[in-house]
C-alpha positions as CSV (number, residue, x, y, z in Angstrom):
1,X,-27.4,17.5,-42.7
2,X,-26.7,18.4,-38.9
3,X,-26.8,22.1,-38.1
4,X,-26.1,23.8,-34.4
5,X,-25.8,27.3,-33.8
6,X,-22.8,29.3,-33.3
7,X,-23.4,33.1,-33.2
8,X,-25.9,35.5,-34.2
9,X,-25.8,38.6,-36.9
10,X,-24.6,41.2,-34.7
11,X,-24.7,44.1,-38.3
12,X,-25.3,43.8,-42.1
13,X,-23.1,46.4,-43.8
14,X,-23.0,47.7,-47.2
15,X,-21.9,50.5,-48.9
16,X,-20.7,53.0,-49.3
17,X,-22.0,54.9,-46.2
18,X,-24.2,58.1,-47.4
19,X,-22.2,61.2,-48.3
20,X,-18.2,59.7,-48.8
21,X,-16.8,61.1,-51.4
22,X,-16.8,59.9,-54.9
23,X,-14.2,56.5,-55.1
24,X,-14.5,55.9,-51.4
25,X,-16.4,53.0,-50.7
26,X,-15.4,53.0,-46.6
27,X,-17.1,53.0,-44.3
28,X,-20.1,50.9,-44.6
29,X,-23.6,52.0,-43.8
30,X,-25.6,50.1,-41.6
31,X,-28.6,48.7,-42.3
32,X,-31.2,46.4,-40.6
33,X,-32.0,44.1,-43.6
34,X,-30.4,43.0,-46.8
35,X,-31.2,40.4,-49.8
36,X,-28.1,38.2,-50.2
37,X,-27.4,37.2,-54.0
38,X,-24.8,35.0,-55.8
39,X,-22.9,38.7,-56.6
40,X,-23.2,40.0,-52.9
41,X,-25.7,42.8,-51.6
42,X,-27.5,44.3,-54.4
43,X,-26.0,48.3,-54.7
44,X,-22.9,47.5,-52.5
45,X,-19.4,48.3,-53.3
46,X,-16.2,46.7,-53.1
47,X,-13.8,48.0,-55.6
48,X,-11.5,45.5,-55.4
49,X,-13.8,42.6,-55.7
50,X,-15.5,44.2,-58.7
51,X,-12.1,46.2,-60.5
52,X,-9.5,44.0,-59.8
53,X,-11.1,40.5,-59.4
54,X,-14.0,41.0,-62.3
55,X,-16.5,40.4,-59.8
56,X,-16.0,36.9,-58.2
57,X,-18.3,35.6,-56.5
58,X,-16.4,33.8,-54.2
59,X,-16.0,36.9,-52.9
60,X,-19.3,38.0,-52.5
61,X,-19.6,38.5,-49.0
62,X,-17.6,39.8,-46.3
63,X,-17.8,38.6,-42.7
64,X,-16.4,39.4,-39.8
65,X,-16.4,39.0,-36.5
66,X,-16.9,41.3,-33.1
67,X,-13.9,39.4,-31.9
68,X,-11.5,40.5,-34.6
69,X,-12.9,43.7,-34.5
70,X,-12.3,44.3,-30.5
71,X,-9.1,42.7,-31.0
72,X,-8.2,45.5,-33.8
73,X,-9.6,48.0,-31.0
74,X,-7.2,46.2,-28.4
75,X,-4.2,47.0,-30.5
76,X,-5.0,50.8,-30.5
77,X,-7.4,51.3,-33.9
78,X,-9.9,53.3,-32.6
79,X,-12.7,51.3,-35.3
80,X,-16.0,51.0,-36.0
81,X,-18.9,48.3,-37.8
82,X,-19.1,48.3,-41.1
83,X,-15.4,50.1,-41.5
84,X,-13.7,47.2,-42.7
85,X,-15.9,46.7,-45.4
86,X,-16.9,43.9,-43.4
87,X,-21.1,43.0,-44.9
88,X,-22.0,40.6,-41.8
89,X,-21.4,41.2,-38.6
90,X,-20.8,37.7,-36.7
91,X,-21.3,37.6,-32.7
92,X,-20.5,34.7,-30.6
93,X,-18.2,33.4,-33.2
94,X,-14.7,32.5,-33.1
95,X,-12.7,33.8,-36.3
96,X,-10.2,31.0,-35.3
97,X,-12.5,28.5,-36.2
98,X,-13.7,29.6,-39.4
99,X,-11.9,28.1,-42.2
100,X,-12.3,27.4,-46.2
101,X,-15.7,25.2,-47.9
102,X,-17.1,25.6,-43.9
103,X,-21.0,25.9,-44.9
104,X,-22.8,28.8,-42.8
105,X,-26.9,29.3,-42.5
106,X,-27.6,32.4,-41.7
107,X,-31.1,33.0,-40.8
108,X,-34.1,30.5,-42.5
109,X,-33.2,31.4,-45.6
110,X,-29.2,32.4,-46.7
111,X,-26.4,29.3,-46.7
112,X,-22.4,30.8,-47.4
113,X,-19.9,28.8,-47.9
114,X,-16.5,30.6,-46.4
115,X,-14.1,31.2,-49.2
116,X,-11.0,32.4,-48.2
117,X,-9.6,35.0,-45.7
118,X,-9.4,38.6,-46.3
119,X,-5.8,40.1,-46.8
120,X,-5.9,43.9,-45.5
121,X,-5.4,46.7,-48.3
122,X,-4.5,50.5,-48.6
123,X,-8.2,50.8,-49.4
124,X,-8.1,50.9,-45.4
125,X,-6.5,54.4,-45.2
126,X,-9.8,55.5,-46.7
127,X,-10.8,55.3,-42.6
128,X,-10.4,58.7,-40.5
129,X,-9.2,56.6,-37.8
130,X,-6.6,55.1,-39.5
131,X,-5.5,57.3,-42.5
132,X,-2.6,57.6,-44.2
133,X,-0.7,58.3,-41.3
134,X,-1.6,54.8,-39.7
135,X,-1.9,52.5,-42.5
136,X,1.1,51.1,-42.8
137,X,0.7,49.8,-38.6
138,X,-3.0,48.3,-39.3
139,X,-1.4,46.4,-42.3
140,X,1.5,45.0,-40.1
141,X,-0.9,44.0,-37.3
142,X,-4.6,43.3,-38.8
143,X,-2.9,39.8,-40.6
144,X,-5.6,37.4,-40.2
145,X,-7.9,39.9,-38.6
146,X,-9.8,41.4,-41.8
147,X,-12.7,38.7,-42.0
148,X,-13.2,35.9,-44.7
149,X,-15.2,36.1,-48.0
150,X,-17.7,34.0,-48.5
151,X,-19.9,33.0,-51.3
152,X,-24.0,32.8,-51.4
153,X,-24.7,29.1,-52.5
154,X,-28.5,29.8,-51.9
155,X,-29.6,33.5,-51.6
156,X,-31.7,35.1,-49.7
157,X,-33.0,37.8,-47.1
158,X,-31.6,38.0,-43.8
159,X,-31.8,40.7,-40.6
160,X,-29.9,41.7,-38.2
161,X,-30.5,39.4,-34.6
162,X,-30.7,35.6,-36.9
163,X,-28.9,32.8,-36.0
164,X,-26.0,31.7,-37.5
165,X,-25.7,28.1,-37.8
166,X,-22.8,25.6,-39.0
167,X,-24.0,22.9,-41.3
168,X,-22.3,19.7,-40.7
169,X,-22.6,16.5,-43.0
């Protein structure tokens, strides 16, 4: 299998970040490190995944990228890493170009396999900057810009600053 690198792991995310209250589970917190299993980021939480989908692990993992994130900023959202429940951080990759079954390697240890795209959700309004107020706007606009799941095929650790490479048959 070929492999070349396309980006780097700008933030790992999981959550929820310290001191939310109970049910929230946005923002993220940050962290530097995290061990990537078939079920996601041990002590994360994505209510949806877990409540309404029973866990699937094609939905383990969240990424997104710091181009759909400045382009959610260019539209007016005033948002931040780790607020769209987003669990890796992608630089230097273009969302456009991520589609289902690609294979990721991330780092010397972690391959994902992108699952699907991530719809937007009223979870959302759970954000300060966006809030009940603006929810209904970010829903119209963020189509397409809410990340893709992906799911661990072999786990791992990973940090923040690895390289993100495509694997290619």
């Amino acid at each position: 299998m070929m492999e070349h690198i396309v980006g780097v792991v700008e933030g790992i995310f999981s959550g929820p970040m310290e001191g939310l209250p109970a049910g929230f589970s946005l923002p993220k917190q940050s962290v530097n490190f995290a061990k990537l299993t078939k079920i996601g980021i041990p002590g994360d939480s994505n209510l949806y995944r877990f409540k309404k989908k029973k866990g699937d692990p094609d939905m383990a993992i969240l990424l997104l990228t710091t181009a759909e994130l400045d382009e959610l900023n260019a539209l007016g959202f005033s948002l931040q890493p780790g607020d769209l429940g987003e669990n890796i951080l992608l630089k230097d990759i273009d969302f456009n170009h991520l589609k289902p079954d690609m294979i990721l390697n991330v780092g010397s240890e972690v391959i994902l396999q992108v699952s699907r795209i991530c719809e937007p959700c009223r979870t959302l309004s759970q954000l300060p900057a966006i809030g009940k107020k603006n929810i209904k706007e970010l829903l119209r606009r963020s189509r397409g810009l809410r990340g893709w799941y992906a799911r661990v095929l072999q786990e791992g650790n990973i940090e923040t600053g690895v390289n993100v490479s495509l694997l290619e048959a």
